[in-house]
PANU-375566 format. One line per 4 residues: number of its first residue (from 1); their letters; for each residue x, y, z of C-alpha. Coordinates in nm, 4 decimals, padded with zeros to 6 digits. Layout:
# PANU-375566
NUM) a) X Y Z; ...
This chain:
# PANU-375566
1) xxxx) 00.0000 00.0000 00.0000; 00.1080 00.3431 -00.0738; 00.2138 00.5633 00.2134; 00.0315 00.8422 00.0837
5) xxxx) -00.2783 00.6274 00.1254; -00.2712 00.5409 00.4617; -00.2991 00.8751 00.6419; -00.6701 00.9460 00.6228
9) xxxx) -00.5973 01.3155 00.6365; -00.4406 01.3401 00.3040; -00.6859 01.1279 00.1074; -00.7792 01.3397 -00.1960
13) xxxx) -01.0642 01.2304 -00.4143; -00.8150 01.1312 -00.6979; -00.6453 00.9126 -00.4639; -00.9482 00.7288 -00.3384
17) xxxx) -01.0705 00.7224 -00.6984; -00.6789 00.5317 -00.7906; -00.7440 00.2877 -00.4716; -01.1349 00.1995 -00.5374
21) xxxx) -01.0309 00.0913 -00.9577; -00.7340 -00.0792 -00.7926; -00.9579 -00.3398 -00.7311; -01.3078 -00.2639 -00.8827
25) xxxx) -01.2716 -00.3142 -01.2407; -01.4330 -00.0091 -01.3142; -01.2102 -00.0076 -01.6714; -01.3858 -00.3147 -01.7866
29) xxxx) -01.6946 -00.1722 -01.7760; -01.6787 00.0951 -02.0011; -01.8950 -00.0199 -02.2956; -02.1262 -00.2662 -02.0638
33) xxxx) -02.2698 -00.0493 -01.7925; -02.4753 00.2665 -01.8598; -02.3701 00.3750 -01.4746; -02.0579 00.6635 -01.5178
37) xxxx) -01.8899 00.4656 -01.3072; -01.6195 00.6554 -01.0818; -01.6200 01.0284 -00.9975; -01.9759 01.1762 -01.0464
41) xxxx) -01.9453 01.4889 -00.8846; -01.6003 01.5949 -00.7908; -01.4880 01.8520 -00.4452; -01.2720 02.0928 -00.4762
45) xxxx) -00.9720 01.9212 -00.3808; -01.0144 01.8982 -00.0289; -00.8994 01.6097 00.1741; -01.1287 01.3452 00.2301
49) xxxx) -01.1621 01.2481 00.6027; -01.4850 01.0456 00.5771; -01.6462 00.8758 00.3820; -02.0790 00.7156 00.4056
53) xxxx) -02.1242 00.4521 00.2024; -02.5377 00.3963 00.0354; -02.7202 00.2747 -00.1852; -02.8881 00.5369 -00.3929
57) xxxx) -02.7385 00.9041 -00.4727; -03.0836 01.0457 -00.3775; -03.0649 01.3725 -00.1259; -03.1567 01.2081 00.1917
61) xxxx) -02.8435 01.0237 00.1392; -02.6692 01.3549 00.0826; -02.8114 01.5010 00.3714; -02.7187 01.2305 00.6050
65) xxxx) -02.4033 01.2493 00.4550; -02.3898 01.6303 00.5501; -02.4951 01.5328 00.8622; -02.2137 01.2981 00.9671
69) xxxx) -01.9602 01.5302 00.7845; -01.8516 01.2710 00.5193; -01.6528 01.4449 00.2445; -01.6966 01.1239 00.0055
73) xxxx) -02.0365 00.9253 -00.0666; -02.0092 00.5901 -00.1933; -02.3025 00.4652 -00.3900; -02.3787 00.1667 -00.6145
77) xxxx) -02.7049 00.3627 -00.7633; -02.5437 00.7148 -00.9362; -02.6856 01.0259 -01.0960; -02.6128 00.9381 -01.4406
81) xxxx) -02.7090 00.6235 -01.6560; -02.5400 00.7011 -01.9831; -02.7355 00.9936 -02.1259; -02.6879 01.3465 -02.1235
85) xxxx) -02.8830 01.5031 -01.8832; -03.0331 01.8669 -01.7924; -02.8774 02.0302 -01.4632; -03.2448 02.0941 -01.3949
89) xxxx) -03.4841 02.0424 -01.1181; -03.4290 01.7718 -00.8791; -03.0853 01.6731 -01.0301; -02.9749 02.0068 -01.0154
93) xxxx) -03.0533 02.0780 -00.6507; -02.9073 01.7069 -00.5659; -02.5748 01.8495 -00.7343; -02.5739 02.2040 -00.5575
97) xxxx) -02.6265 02.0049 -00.2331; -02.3124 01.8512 -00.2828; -02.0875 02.1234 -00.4634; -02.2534 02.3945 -00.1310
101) xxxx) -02.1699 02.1103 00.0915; -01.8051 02.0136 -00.1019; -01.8679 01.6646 -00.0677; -01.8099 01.4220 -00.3970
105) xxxx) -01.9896 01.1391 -00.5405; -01.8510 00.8384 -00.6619; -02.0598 00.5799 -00.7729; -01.9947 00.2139 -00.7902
109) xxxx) -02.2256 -00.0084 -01.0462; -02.1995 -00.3251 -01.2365; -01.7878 -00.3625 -01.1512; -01.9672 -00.3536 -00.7463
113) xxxx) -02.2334 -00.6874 -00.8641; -01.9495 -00.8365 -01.0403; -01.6766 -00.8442 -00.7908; -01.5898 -01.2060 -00.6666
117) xxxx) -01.5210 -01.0711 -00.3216; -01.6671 -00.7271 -00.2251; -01.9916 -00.7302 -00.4745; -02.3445 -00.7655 -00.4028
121) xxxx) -02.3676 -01.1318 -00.5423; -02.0591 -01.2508 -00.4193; -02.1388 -01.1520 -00.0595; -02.5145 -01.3049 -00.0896
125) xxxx) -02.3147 -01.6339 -00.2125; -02.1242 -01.5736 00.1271; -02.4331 -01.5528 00.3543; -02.6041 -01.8362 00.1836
129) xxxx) -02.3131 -02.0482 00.2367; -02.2433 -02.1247 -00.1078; -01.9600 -02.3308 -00.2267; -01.8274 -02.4728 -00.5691
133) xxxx) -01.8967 -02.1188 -00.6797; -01.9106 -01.9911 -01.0563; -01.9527 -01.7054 -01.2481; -02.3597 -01.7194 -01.3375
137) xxxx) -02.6203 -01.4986 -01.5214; -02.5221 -01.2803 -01.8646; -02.5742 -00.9158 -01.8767; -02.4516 -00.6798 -02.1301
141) xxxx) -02.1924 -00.9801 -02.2261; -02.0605 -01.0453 -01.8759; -02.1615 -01.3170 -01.5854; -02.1910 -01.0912 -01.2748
145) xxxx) -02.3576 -01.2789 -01.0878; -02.2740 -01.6277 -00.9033; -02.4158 -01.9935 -00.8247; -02.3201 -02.2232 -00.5794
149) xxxx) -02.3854 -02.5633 -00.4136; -02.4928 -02.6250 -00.0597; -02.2828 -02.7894 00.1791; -02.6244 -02.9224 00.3216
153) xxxx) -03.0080 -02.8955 00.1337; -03.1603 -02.5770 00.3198; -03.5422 -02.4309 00.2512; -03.6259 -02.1395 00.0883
157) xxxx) -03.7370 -02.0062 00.4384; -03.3848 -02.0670 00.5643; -03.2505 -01.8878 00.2837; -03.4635 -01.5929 00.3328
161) xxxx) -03.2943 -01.5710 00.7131; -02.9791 -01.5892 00.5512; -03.0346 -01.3012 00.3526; -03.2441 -01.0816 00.4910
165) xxxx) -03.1033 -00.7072 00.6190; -03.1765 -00.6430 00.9605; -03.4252 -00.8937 00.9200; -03.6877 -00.7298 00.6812
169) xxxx) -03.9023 -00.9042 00.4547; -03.8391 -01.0187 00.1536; -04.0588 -00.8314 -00.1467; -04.1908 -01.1406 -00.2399
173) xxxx) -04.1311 -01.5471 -00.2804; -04.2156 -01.7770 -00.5310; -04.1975 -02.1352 -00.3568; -04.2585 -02.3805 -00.6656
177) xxxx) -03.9859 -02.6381 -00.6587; -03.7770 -02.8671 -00.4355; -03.8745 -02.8345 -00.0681; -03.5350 -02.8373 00.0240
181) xxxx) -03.2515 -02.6811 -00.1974; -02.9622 -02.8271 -00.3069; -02.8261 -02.5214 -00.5482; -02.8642 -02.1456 -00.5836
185) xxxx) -02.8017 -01.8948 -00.8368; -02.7740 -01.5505 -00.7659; -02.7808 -01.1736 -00.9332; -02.9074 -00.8681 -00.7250
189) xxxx) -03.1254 -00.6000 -00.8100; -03.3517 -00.5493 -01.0677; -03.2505 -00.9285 -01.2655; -03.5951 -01.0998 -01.2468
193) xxxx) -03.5298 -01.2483 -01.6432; -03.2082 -01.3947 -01.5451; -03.4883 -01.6724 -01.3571; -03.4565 -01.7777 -01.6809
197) xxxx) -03.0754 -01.8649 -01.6577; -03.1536 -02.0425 -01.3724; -03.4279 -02.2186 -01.5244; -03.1765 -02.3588 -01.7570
201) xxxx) -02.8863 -02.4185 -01.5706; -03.0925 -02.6572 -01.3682; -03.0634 -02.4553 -01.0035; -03.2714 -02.5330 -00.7446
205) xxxx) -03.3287 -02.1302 -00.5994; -03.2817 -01.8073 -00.7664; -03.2175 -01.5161 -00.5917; -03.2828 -01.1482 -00.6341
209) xxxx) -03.3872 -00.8159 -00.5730; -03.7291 -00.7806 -00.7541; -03.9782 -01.0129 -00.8879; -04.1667 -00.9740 -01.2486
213) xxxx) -04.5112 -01.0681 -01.3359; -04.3488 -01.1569 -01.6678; -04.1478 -01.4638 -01.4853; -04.4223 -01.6095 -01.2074
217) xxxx) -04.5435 -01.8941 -01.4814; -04.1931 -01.9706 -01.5970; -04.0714 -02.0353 -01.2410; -04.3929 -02.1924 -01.1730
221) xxxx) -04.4116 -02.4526 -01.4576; -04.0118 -02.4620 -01.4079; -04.0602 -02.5834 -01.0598; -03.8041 -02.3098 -00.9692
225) xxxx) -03.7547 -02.1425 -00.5858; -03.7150 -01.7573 -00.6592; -03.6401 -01.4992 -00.3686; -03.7054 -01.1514 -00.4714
229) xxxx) -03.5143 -00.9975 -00.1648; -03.5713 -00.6624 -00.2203; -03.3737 -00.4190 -00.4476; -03.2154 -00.2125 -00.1835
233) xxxx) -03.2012 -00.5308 00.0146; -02.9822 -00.7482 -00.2042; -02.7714 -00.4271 -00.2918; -02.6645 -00.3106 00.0754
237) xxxx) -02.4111 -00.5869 00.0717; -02.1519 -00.4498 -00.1860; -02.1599 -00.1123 -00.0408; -02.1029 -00.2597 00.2951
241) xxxx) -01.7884 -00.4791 00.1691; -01.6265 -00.2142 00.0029; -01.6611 00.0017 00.3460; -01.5258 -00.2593 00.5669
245) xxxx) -01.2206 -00.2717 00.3087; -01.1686 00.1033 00.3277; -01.1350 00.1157 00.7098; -00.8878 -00.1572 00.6798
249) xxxx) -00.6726 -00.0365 00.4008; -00.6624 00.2989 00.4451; -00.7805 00.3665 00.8247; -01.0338 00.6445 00.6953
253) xxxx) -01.3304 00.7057 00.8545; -01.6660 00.5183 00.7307; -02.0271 00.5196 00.7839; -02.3023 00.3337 00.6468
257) xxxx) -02.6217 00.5440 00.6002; -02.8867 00.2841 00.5442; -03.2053 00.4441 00.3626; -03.4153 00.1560 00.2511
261) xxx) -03.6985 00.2399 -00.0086; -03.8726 -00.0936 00.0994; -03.8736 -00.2589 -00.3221
């Protein structure tokens, strides 16, 4: 590690942006993920002393952020998705809140699902108890997502415990195959079609964040176990890997803000 990186008082936001594609590959990316990955809203050069790590760039996050003095927020769910956009209305009052408040943005998304370690799937792999794990689940030509054998057949209601943050309900369960599951596949978010994968990979539980009308008789007919877990719920893990590994490396200063939006 860099001695320049290990004093949390001298962290500037090009540093932390050199450390965080160190091991996110935020490069890779470029042509598969409509996120702007990276810097989203820069400081003015100002050390960063703290950082809060969310889910969504949305201004309660920004306030709490404020609030806590971070100079840095962490997000897997940006301001921009690949299009130009008008510094208009509520994106341009999320924006002055940060430039009046000098805090940057840096947003995290598909390189934070993918990673075999600190990303959302990965870590959901972890608290299933997963092994014999594999890359699963194409999206914009990459597997970012992961499948796994149990070490012992578990129900779906056991995986449900497993996964659930600070033990909130899933957003919905569709319990149509084995009673007790031998296999899982796994992609968070918004990745209800990749039931489909699953479906033909032969696993005996998908997980995800969201369910889709669009899926129910596929999974039914399929005999297939699908958690939808909850958007913000399967997505809290990546953020929260990525902080832990910040206060480790570096010795900054972290802070989860956890805003749940309940889908």
């Amino acid at each position: 590690m860099n001695n320049e990186l290990t004093t949390a008082n001298v962290l500037s936001t090009g540093q932390l942006d050199s450390f965080f594609k160190g091991f996110l590959d935020i490069e890779g990316f470029l042509s598969g993920d409509d996120s702007l990955n990276g810097i989203q809203v820069d400081n003015d050069g100002s050390p960063v002393k703290k950082i809060a790590f969310s889910v969504d760039a949305a201004m309660e996050t920004f306030e709490q952020a404020a609030a806590v003095g971070a100079g840095m927020v962490f997000v897997h769910h940006g301001l921009f998705w690949g299009a130009p956009l008008r510094i208009a209305g509520n994106l341009r009052q999320r924006i002055k809140f940060l430039l009046d408040h000098n805090i940057c943005l840096y947003a995290v998304h598909l390189p934070l699902d993918q990673h075999p370690k600190f990303g959302n799937n990965a870590v959901l792999a972890e608290l299933l108890g997963l092994e014999n794990i594999e890359p699963f689940g194409g999206y914009h030509g990459r597997k970012i997502g992961y499948k796994g054998t149990f070490p012992k057949p578990i129900t779906v209601d056991e995986a449900v415990k497993k996964i659930s943050f600070m033990g909130r309900p899933p957003a919905g369960v569709l319990a149509f195959g084995s009673k007790e599951c031998k296999t899982a596949a796994i992609m968070s978010g918004g990745a209800p079609k990749n039931a489909e994968d699953a479906l033909q990979e032969g696993v005996d539980l998908f997980v995800t964040g969201e369910s889709s009308h669009s899926v129910y008789h596929k999974c039914l007919e399929g005999k297939l176990n699908m958690i939808a877990g909850g958007h913000y719920s399967t997505e809290v893990w990546g953020v929260q890997a990525v902080m832990r590994h910040c206060s480790a490396e570096l010795g900054i200063e972290t802070e989860f803000l956890d805003i749940p939006t309940g889908l």
